[in-house]
N, C-alpha and C positions, 0 to 999 in steps of 0.2 A: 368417385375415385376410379382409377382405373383396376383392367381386370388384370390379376396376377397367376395367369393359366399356361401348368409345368407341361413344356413342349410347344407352345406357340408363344407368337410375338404380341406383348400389350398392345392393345391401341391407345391413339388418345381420344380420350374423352370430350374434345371441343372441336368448334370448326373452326376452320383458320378465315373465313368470312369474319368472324364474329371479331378477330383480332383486329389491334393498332399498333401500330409501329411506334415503341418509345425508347429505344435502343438501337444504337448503330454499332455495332461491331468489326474491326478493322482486324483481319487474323484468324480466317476463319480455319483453325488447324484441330488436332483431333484433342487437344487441353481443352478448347473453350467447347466443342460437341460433346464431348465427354463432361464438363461440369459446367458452365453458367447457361447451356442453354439446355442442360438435364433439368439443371433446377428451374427454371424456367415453366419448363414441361411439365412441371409438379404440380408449381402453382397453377397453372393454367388447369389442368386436371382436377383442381381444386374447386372452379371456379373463379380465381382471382386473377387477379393480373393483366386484365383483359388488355390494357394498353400499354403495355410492356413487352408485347413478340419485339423479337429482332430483326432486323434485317443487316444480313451477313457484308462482307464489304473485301474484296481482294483489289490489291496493288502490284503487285510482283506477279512475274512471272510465272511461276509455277503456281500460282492462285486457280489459274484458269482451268488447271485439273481440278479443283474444287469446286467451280465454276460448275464441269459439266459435269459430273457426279452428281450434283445437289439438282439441278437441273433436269437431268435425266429419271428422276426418282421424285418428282411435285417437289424437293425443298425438302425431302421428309431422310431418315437415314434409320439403321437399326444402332441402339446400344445394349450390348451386351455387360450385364454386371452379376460379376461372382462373389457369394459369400465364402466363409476361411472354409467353411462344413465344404465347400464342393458343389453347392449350388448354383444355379446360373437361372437368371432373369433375363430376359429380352424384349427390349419396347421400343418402339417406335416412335420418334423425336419429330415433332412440326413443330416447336416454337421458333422456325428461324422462317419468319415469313416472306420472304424477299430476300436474293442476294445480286450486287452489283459487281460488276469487272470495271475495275476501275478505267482501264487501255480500252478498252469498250464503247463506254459511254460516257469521260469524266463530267457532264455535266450533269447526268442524273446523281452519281454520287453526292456532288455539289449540292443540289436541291432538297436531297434526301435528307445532308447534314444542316439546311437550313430550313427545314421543314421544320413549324411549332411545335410539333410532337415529338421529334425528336430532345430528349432529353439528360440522354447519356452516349457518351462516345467512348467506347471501351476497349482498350487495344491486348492483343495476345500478338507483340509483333517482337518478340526475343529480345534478351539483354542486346544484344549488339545494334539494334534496331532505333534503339535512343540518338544513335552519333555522338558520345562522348568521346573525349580526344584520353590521353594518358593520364591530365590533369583534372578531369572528370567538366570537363569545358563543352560546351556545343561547338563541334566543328564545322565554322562556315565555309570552309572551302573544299571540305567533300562535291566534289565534280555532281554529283545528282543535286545537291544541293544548289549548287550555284545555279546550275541550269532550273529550277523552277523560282529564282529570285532574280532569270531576267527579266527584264521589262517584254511584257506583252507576253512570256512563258503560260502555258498552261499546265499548273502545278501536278504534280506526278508521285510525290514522297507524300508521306505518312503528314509531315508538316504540311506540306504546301497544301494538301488537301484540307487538312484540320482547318486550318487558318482561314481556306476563300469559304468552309462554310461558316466560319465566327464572322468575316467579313460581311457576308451577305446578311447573316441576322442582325450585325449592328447596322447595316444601312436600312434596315426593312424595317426595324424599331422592336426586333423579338428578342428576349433575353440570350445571352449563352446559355449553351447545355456545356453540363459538366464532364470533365475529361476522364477517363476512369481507367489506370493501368492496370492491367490481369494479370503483370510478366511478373515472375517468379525472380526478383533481383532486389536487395536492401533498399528500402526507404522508394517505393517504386515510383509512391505520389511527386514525391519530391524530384524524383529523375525525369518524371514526365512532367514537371513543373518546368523542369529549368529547361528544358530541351526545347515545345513546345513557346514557352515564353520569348527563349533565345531567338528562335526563329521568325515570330511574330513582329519580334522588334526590327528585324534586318527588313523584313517586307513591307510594313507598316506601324512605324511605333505608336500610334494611338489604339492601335491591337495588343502594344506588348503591356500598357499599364496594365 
């Protein structure tokens, strides 16, 4: 377990050598640092979880300040957490073992998402991040969208990336990984069903069955 000593920062108790990437995370903002990759941290501190690290994933613009934060620091950051008494705890987070830019290097993202070990693809990318229209529709003619559904495009949205790594695993013969929405919005499964789906089918509809 780790150490809980008043005045300094926990460490973690494993080596990130020891980890696998079974987690791809898209959003990597301070909601999912602060909770699925605390807990994360836990387990691993437990011993479990060994093939469940993250690797973190930016698409936008402003990512790239995450980019060099995480970067600048081995991947590792501090979280601070306060009890009601006025206590405060502070430890140090490596479960996110790897992060990608996506305007960087979109095909290692690619690979990442069609790597066997990857097994969850988890988004903390805001309500507004799904493209639903007024009617609660996927909006295909969102101008970013269109442009990663031209022919010969290299995909650049949230979708288009999802999809060339589903595409690559069903050509290679590896199952899908599961999609997993983090976003704080009703029925979230269901919004990243349709959204996700919608898109798959304008690109490739043997992807959208």
């Amino acid at each position: 377990m780790e150490r809980e000593l008043a005045g300094q920062v926990a460490q973690p108790e494993y080596r990130r050598e020891d980890l696998r990437i079974g987690i791809v995370h898209i959003g990597v903002g301070n909601f999912h640092r602060a909770h699925q990759a605390m807990y994360l941290d836990r387990l691993l501190n437990r011993g479990e979880a060994a093939d469940w690290a993250s690797c973190g994933v930016g698409l936008l613009p402003w990512d790239a300040r995450v980019r060099d934060a995480l970067r600048g620091q081995d991947l590792r950051y501090t979280l601070v957490e306060r009890a009601p008494d006025g206590r405060a705890m502070a430890r140090s987070i490596a479960s996110i073992a790897d992060f990608l830019y996506g305007p960087d290097d979109p095909e290692a993202v690619f690979e990442r998402l069609a790597d066997p070990g990857t097994r969850i693809v988890s988004l903390t990318i805001t309500e507004g991040g799904y493209n639903l229209n007024d009617r609660g529709e996927f909006d295909a003619d969102e101008p970013v969208v269109r442009r990663d559904l031209a022919p010969g495009a290299t995909p650049a949205t949230v979708f288009g990336v999802v999809v060339e790594g589903l595409r690559r695993r069903r050509d290679r013969g590896i199952p899908p990984f599961t999609v997993m929405s983090c976003d704080n919005l009703p029925g979230n499964g269901h919004v990243a069903r349709l959204s996700f789906t919608a898109f798959a089918r304008l690109a490739d509809p043997a992807l959208g069955d």
